[in-house]
Structure formats: structure tokens, C-alpha cells
matplotlib code that plots the C-alpha trace (Angstrom):
import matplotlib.pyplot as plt

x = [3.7, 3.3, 5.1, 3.0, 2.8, 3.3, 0.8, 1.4, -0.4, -2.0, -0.1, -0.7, -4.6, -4.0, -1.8, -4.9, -7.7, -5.8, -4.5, -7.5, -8.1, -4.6, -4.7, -8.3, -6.9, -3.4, -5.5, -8.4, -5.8, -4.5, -7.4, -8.7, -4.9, -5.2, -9.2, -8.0, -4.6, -7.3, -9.8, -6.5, -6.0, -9.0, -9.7, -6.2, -6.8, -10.4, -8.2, -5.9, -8.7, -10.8, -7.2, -6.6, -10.7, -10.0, -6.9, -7.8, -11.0, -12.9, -10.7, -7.9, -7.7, -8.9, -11.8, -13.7, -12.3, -14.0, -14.9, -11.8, -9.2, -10.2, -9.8, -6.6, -5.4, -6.1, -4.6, -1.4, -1.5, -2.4, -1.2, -3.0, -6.1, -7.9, -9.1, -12.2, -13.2, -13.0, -16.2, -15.6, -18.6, -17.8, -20.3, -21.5, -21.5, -19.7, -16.9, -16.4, -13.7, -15.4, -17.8, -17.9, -16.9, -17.7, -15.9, -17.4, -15.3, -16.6, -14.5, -15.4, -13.3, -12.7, -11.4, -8.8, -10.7, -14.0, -12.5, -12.7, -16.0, -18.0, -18.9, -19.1, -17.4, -17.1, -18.1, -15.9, -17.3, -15.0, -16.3, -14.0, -15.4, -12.9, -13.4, -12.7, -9.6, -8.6]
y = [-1.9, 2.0, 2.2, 3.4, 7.0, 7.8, 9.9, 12.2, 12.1, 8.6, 6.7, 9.5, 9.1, 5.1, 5.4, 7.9, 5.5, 2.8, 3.6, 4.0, 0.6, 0.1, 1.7, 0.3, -3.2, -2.2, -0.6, -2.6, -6.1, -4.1, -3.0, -6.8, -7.8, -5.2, -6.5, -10.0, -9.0, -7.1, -10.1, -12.5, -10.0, -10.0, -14.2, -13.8, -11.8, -13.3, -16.7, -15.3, -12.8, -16.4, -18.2, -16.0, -16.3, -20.4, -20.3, -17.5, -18.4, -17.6, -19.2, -16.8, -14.5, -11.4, -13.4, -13.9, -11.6, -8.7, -7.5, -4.5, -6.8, -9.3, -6.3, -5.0, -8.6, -8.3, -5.2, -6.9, -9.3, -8.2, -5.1, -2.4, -3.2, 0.8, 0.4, 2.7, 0.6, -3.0, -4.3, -7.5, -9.1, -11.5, -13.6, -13.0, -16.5, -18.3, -19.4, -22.2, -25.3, -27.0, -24.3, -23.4, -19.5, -17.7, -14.6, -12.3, -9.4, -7.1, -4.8, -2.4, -1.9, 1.6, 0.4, 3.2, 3.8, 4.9, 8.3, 9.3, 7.1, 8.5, 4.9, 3.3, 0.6, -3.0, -4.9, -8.3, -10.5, -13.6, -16.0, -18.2, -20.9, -22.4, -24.6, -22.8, -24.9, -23.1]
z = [-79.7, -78.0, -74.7, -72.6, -71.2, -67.7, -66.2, -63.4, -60.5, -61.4, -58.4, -55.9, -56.4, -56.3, -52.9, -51.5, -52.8, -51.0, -47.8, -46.2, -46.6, -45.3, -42.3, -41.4, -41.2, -39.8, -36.7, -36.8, -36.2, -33.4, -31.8, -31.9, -30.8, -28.0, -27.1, -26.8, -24.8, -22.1, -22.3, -21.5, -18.2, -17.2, -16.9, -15.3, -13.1, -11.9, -11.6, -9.3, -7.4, -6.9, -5.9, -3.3, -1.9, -1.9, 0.3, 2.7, 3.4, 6.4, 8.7, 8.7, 11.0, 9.1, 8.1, 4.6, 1.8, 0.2, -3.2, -2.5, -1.2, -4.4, -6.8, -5.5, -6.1, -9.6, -10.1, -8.6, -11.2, -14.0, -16.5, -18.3, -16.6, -15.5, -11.8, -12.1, -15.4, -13.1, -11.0, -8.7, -7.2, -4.7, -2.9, 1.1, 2.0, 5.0, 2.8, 5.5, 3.8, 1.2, 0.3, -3.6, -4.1, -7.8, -8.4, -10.9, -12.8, -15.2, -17.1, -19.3, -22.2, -24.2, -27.9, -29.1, -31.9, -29.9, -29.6, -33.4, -33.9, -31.3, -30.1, -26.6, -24.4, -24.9, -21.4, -20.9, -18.0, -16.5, -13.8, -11.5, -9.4, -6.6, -3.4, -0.4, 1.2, 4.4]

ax = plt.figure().add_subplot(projection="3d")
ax.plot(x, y, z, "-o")
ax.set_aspect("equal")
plt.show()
């Protein structure tokens, strides 16, 4: 049996025929990881924002919350989240004890890679439903 001949150049085109491959699941795992990671902040914070709505309430003293008061909470509470990208919609009712409250956020999302494809934003919508107690 011939040993065989080493070419040159052979593994150089078969690292540059695979790496693009490579990379496109390397960054594509983390731009999912990093989509999920947002989504998870996002529920989180709409939690908390519809937390806060339940105990204050419209018997405090500064009466029922608003939509910027219920944003600023989840900035508070959450990282990485771009305040100009967020949208909380909170509902005009009485909010008297025992009333039901739905806080709605909207977020939209700007995937890394967007900025080579050309390509827009990904929208993630949470809804939190609470009892007002106070």
C-alpha cells in the first residue's frame, strides 16, 4: 500500500468550506440564547410592573398607577431591557380592591444579527393579570 500524499492547501479550503457553518450555529445558539434571556426579562418584568398595580391600588394616596410609573418599575427590575424599545399599556379602570388589573408589555427586540442581514425586529408581548388588594 502507497502512503498517501499530502496536498497543500487541501485543509485550508476544508477549514474555509467549513467555518461558515461553524460560526452560523456558534452565533445563531447565541442569538436564540440571548432572545430567550430578553423574553425571560420581559415576563419578569410585566410580573413585577402588575405586582406593584395589585398592592398600590387606588387607595393609596397617590392614587391608581400609570402606564410610566409601571414601566419605570420594570426597568428597576429587570436588565438589558432598552427603554425606548418597551410599551406598557395599563388599563383606566377604578382599580378599587378586588378588581382584576391586566398589564400588557410589548418589547420589541433587535436580534444582533439584524445589522449585517438587513432584517427587522422581533416583537415579544407578556400579559399579567393580578387582583387589586389595597
Amino acid at each position: 500500500m502507497k502512503p498517501r500524499r499530502r496536498r497543500p492547501g487541501q485543509s485550508l479550503v476544508e477549514f474555509a468550506m467549513v467555518m461558515p457553518v461553524l460560526f452560523l450555529v456558534i452565533f445563531g445558539t447565541m442569538e436564540v440564547g440571548w432572545l430567550v434571556f430578553t423574553n425571560h426579562q420581559v415576563a419578569n418584568g410585566t410580573r413585577e410592573a402588575a405586582r406593584l398595580a395589585s398592592v398600590r391600588g387606588n387607595l393609596s394616596s397617590g392614587g391608581p398607577i400609570g402606564a410610566g410609573e409601571l414601566k419605570d418599575r420594570i426597568l428597576e427590575t429587570t436588565s438589558g431591557l432598552d427603554a425606548g424599545a418597551l410599551t406598557v399599556s395599563a388599563p383606566t379602570s377604578t382599580w378599587d380592591p378586588g378588581d382584576t388589573v391586566t398589564i400588557a408589555v410589548q418589547y420589541r427586540y433587535t436580534p444582533l444579527i439584524s445589522s449585517i442581514l438587513g432584517r427587522g425586529s422581533i416583537t415579544l408581548s407578556q400579559e399579567s393579570t393580578v387582583i387589586v388588594h389595597h
